[in-house]
Structures are given as structure tokens and as C-alpha cells.
N, C-alpha and C positions, 0 to 999 in steps of 0.2 A: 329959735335955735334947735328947739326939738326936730321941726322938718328936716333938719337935715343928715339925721339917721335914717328917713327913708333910702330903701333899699331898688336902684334900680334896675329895671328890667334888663340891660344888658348887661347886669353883674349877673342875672341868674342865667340867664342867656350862655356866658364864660363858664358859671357852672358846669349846668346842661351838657355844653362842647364836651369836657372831660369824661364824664358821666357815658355819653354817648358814642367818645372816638373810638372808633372800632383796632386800631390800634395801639390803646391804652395797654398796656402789659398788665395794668394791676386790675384792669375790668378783666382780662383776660382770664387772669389766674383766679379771678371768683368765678365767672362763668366755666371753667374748667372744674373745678371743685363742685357747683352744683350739679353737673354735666353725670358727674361718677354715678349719682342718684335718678338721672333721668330730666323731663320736663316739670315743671313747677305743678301741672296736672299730675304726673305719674305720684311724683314726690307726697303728696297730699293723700292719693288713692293709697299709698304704702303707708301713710300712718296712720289712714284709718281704718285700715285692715290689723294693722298691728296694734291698734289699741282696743278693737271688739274684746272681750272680756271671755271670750271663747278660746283666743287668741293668747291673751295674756293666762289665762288656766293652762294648758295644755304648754307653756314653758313651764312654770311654776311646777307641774307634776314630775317634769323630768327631770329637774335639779333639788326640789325640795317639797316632798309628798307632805308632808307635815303643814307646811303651809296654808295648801289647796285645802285642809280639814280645816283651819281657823278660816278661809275666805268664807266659805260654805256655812261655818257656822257664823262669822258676821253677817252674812244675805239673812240668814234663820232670826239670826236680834233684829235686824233691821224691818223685815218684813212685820214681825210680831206687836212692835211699835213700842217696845219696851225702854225709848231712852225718853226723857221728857222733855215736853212741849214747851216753846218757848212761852206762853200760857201760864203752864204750870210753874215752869221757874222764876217768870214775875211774880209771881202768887207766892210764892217759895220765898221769894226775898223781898215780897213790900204789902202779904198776907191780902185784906181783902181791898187796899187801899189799890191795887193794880188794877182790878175792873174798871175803875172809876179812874186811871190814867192813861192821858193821851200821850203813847209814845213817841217818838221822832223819828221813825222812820228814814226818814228822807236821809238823815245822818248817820246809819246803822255802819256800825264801828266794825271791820272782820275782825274776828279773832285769828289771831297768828301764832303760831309757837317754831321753833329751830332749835335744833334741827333734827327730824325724824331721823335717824341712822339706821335702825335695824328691823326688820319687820315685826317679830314676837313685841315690839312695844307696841303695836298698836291693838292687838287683844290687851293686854294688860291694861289700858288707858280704856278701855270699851267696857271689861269690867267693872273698873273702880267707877265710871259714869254711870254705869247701869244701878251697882250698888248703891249709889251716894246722891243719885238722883243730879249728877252733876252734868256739864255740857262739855262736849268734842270739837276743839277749832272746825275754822270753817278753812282754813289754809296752812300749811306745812311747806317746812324746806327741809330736804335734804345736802349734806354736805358731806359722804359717805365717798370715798373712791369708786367709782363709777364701775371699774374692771370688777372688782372684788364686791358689787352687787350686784351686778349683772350673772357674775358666775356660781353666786349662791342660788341665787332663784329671788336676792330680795326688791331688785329691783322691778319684777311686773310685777310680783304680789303686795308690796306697796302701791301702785300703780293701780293695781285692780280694786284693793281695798277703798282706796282713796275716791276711787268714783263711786262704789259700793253704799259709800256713807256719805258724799255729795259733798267733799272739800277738796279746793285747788291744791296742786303739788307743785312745788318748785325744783327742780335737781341743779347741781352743782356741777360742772364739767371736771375732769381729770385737767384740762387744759385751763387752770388756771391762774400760772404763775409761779405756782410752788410744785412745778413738776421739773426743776430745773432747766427751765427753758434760759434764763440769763446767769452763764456760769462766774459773774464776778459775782453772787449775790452767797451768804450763806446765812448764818446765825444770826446774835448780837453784832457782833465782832465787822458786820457789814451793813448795819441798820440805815445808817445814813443813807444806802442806798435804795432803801423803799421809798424814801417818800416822796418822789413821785408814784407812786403806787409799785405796787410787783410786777406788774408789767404783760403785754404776751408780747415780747418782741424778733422783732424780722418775721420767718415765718410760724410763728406761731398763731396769728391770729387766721390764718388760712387752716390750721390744724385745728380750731379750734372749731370754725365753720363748719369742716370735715366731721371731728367730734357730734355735733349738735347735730346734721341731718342722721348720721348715723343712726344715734338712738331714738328721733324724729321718725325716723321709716322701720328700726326694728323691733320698740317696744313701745311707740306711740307715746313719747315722751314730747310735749308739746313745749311745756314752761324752763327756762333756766335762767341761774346769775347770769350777768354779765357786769364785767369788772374792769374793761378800760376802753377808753373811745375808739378805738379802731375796728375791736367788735361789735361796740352799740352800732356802729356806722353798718358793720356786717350785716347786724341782724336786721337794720334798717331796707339796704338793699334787698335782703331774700325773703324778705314780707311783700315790699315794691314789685319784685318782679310775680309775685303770686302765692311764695310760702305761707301756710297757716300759722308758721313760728310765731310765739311771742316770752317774754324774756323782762327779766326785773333787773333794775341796778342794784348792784348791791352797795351794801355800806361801806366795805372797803374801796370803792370807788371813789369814797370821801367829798359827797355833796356834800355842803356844811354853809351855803349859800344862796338866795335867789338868783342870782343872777349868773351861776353854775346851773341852778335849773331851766332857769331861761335860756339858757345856749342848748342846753341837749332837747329841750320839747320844740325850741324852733326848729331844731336838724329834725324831730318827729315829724312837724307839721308838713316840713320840705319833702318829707319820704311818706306824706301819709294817702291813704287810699280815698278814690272817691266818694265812698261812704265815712270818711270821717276817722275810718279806724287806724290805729298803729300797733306794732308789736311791741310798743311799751307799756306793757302795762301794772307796770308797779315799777314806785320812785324809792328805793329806802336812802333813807337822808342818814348822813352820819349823826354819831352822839352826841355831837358837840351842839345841834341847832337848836333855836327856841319855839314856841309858839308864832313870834308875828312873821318867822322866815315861811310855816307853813301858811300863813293867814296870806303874806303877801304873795306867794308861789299861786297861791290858791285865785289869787284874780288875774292872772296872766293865764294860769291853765281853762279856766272859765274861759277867757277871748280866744285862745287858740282852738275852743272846740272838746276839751280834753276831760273834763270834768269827771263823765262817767267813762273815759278811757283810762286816765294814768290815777293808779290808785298810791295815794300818800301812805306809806310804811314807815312807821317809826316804832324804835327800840322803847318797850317799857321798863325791861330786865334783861340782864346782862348774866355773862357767866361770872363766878367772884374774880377768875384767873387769867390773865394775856390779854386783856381789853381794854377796862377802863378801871376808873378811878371808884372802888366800891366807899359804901354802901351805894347804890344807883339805883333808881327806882321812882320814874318819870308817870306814875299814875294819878296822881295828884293834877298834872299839866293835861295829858290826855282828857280826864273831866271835862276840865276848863275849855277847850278848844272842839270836842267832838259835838256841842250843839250848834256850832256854825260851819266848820268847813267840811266839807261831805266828803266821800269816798277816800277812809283814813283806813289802814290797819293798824292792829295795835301788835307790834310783834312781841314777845316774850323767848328770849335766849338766854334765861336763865330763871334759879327761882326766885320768889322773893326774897333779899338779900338777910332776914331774920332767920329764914328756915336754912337758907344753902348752907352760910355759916356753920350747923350742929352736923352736920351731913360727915360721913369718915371719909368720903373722897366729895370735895367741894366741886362744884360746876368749873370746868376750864375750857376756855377755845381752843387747846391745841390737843384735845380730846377729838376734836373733829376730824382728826391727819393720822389717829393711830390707825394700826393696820387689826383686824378681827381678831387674827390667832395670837395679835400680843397682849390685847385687852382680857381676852381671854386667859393667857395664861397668869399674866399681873393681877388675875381676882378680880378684876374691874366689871367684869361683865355688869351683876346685879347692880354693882355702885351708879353706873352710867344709864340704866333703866329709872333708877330713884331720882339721877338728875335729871331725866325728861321729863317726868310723871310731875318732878316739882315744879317744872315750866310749865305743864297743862295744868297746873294749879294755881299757878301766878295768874295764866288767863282767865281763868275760872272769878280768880278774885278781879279782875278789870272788869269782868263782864256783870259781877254782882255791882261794882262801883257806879258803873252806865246804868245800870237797870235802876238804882237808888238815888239816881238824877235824873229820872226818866228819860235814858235815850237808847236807842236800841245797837243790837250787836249782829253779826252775823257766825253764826256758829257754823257745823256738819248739817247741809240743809236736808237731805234725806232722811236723816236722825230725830231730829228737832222741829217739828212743824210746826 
């Protein structure tokens, strides 16, 4: 019975046709949108000119001089060798019994935290590291309105910092879903209408394309969410035809299945390069999965090839407010699973739910949508640095967890050797 899900050649073949009809309206309107930017060579050559770090300084100065002094002084820490070694932090949390253990490697867990929003956290988080002798994710998301970081200067200086210190960056597009692109949609009052997700519908998923080369060619912005299948499908195509894009699901995308993962890494394998590669490269699974949904994910990704391509992201902490069901705090499970299934991040979007609790303005996700100058004048400012800082301390505690079950993590790798 199994045989006869094979899939055959003149179904990919009908594929193909569509893919290939030069007629296609809707190949059309992609190739017209990548067109605004040039050839898939040009496109590549514009982001990485726009991401030399000479490049990204020389915005950074003309929007926010202040800045360009903390990059400058992160290269000065970095270089000095002042955060510590992944060495020392074994040493640090399992004394002299670390020498004498064989870590796991093969399994090293990234550390994650969500969502970077504003640049002056990442001195403050470099500080209290240096201080405390503590460690710096090795990955970051932002979820920051893209217009209003861009126009401050925090978007390359984030950008710069980030390679600076040797952790991936993820950005969040303006175009996604909550820009009122489906006007029956508003509050509570229309909830029933998310749940097939928020949506980017009719032309928004072409703005959205639009969106992502933009900041791809002008500030060498490689990684973003992506949030509904007609964009995965996007960013599929402008890999295919040559794009260096690559792009993460997010959790509002609402995996919560294998067999949802198995439909989007086959559509990978179908758009993926001859070397193997694809632009997906991280799965964040919603909050609802367990352990054997990523064990079983994990041997279908193995046969497609993908293994050291699609990195498994899952939530350890949550914010307290607009998400989920608190206290949450999935550290316990992560142990369990990070000695066998390889290339996992551990994300942290929020703090430990013992610490957030005491906190005067508690961790919320809809912290992510305020605008600068309101946060600011509501007082929030300081409050919304203390709820990051408790995130990169959630990770900090995953990453002692791992090291105390002898398995390794991937931290800021220019930081931490």
C-alpha cells in the first residue's frame, strides 16, 4: 500500500509546466518584482556591499553617532578577549570534573533569545556578560518595525554588532499581517478570523518579496520570519533562481505537527540547490509540540538531506502576556532530547517565568508592535531592557542545564572560543 504514494514523474513534470510557462501571470509578477533589483548576480553583489561593516558604519554615523562609539567599543571587548571561553564556563559550572568530560558536540544546542528590539541592549547585555563572567546567544530575532529601525540607525548597527560578536540575526518584515493588509480583521472582537493564521493576502505576499530584497540589497539583511505559505513558497523560488536569501518559519506559522513539517521540507527539497542547500534554514515549531514530534521530524529531515540545513527552533520561555498558558518553561524537555536530535535551538522569549512574575512591567508579546516614542514616553523604556536581559538570562540558565548534562551549546562565536 505504501508504493502507492510514490510520486510520479509526470506529476512533477505538470509541475514543472506551471513553474516554467512563460505566460504564467503569477511567475510573471515574481519575476517582475525581482526584476526592480536587477539579476540574481547583481542582487547578491548589492548585499554584500551592503553588509561590509564599512558600509553598515558609515549609516550608523549619519543617523546615530552614539552608536558607531558602542560598535567601536564592542570590536575593543571583543578583540581584548575579555568575555569567556566556552572552557572556562564548563569549568565555571562542573569545576574541575569538566576536563575530564567528553562533551557532545555533535549535538550543540544554539542558544536563542527574541526579540533584540533596540540597539543600546546589546551593550548592556555585553556588559553584564563581561561582568558576570556569563555567555552571549549565538542567535537573535528581531521583531522591531522595520521603517522606525531603519530610520533610527538601529537597524545596521544591530547588524554590524551582530557579526561583530559572531551571532545570526533574524529580522521581522513590516509586511506581516498585522500591517492591515486584511481589512475584516481587527482586535478580540474578530479573532475567529486568525486562525488560519494572519495572513499576507492577495497582493501582499509580492510586497512582502518586495520588502525582503529591499533590506537584502540595502542593509545586507540576509535572514527573516516568514509566516505563511505563499511566502515560504517566495522565498523558495528567489533562492532557486540564485538569491543568497534565507528565512525561518516562524511559530506563528503554527507547526504543531510532523506531518506539517513534512509538507514544507518536501516543497524545500523540490526548490532545493545542487548542493543540497535551501533557504530554510530554521523550523520554529509552535508551543504546543512534544519531544517525539521533533525525534520523528528529525528522521524524515535526515532522508531529505537537511539535517545540517533546517535547524529545529523551539520555545523554552515565553513572554508572561498574549501567548500562552504561564507558568511555561520547556527546559526540563530540551535536556531530554538535545543528546540525540542535532541541530536544535533553544529559543528563550521570555524570562524565567519565577523571575518575570516580580518584574513591574511583566514580559508581553504585544510589547513587540509598540511604536519607540510611545514606549518611551509610557516609562517603559528601562522596563523592556530588564525584560530582554531576563531572556538572555533564561538562556544563560539553558546553557548551564546542557553543560550539567554534558552537552554542548552554541553561544556568540567570536566572544566565546
Amino acid at each position: 500500500m505504501q508504493k502507492l504514494l510514490k510520486i510520479s514523474p509526470d506529476k512533477l513534470k505538470a509541475f514543472n509546466s506551471v513553474l516554467l510557462d512563460p505566460n504564467s501571470q503569477v511567475m510573471k509578477d515574481f519575476f517582475a518584482v525581482v526584476a526592480k533589483y536587477g539579476t540574481p548576480k547583481e542582487i547578491n553583489r548589492k548585499h554584500r556591499a551592503a553588509r561590509k561593516m564599512d558600509n553598515l558604519f558609515k549609516i550608523v554615523e549619519e543617523r546615530n553617532p552614539d552608536a558607531l562609539k558602542d560598535l567601536k567599543w564592542l570590536i575593543e571587548q571583543r578583540d581584548r578577549g575579555v568575555f569567556i571561553s566556552v572552557r572556562d564556563y564548563r569549568r565555571k559550572v562542573l569545576g574541575d570534573a569538566a576536563d575530564r568530560m567528553k562533551f557532545k558536540d555533535k549535538y550543540a544546542v544554539t542558544l536563542e533569545v527574541s526579540a533584540l528590539q533596540y540597539f543600546p541592549w546589546v551593550r548592556a547585555m555585553a556588559e553584564q556578560a563581561i561582568a558576570n563572567k556569563t555567555l552571549i546567544p549565538g542567535r537573535f530575532i528581531a521583531v522591531r518595525k522595520m521603517k522606525e529601525s531603519e530610520m533610527d540607525g538601529d537597524l545596521p548597527a544591530i547588524v554590524a554588532a551582530l557579526d561583530i560578536i559572531g551571532s545570526s540575526f533574524v529580522e521581522t518584515l513590516d509586511t506581516k499581517g498585522t500591517d492591515g493588509s486584511n481589512p475584516h480583521l481587527g482586535g478580540p472582537a474578530t479573532i475567529t478570523g486568525y486562525f488560519g493564521g494572519i495572513g499576507q493576502p492577495n497582493e501582499h505576499a509580492l510586497q512582502w518579496l518586495d520588502e525582503f530584497l529591499y533590506y537584502y540589497t540595502n542593509y545586507g539583511v540576509q535572514h527573516v520570519l516568514n509566516f505563511n505559505a505563499g511566502t515560504i513558497l517566495l522565498g523558495f523560488m528567489l533562492y532557486k533562481i540564485g538569491v543568497d536569501i534565507q528565512f525561518k518559519i516562524s511559530v506563528f506559522f503554527g507547526s504543531d505537527n510532523p506531518y506539517h513539517a513534512l509538507w514544507i521540507m518536501s516543497m524545500a527539497k523540490l526548490f532545493s540547490r545542487d548542493d543540497g542547500t535551501s533557504p530554510l534554514i530554521g523550523f520554529n515549531w509552535s508551543n504546543s509540540i512534544n519531544n517525539q514530534t521533533m525525534e520523528l521530524s528529525a528522521e524524515f529531515r535526515k532522508a531529505l538531506g537537511f539535517e545540517k540545513v533546517v535547524r529545529f527552533e523551539h520555545h523554552i520561555t515565553e513572554p508572561q502576556k498574549n501567548i500562552v498558558i504561564q507558568p511555561y518553561n520547556r527546559r526540563a524537555e530540551l535536556v531530554e532530547i538535545a543528546d540525540h536530535v542535532a541541530n536544535i535551538a533553544a529559543k528563550h522569549e521570555g524570562g524565567d517565568p519565577e523571575v518575570d512574575v516580580t518584574r513591574a512591567h511583566i514580559s508581553d508579546i504585544l510589547d513587540y508592535f509598540r511604536d519607540k516614542k510611545e514606549v518611551i514616553e509610557t516609562g517603559d523604556w528601562d522596563n523592556l531592557q530588564i525584560n530582554f536581559l531576563d531572556k538572555v538570562a533564561a538562556c544563560e540558565h539553558s546553557a548551564r542545564a546542557l553543560t550539567e548534562n554534558g552537552m554542548s551549546f552554541i553561544a556568540a562565536k567570536n566572544l566565546h572560543k
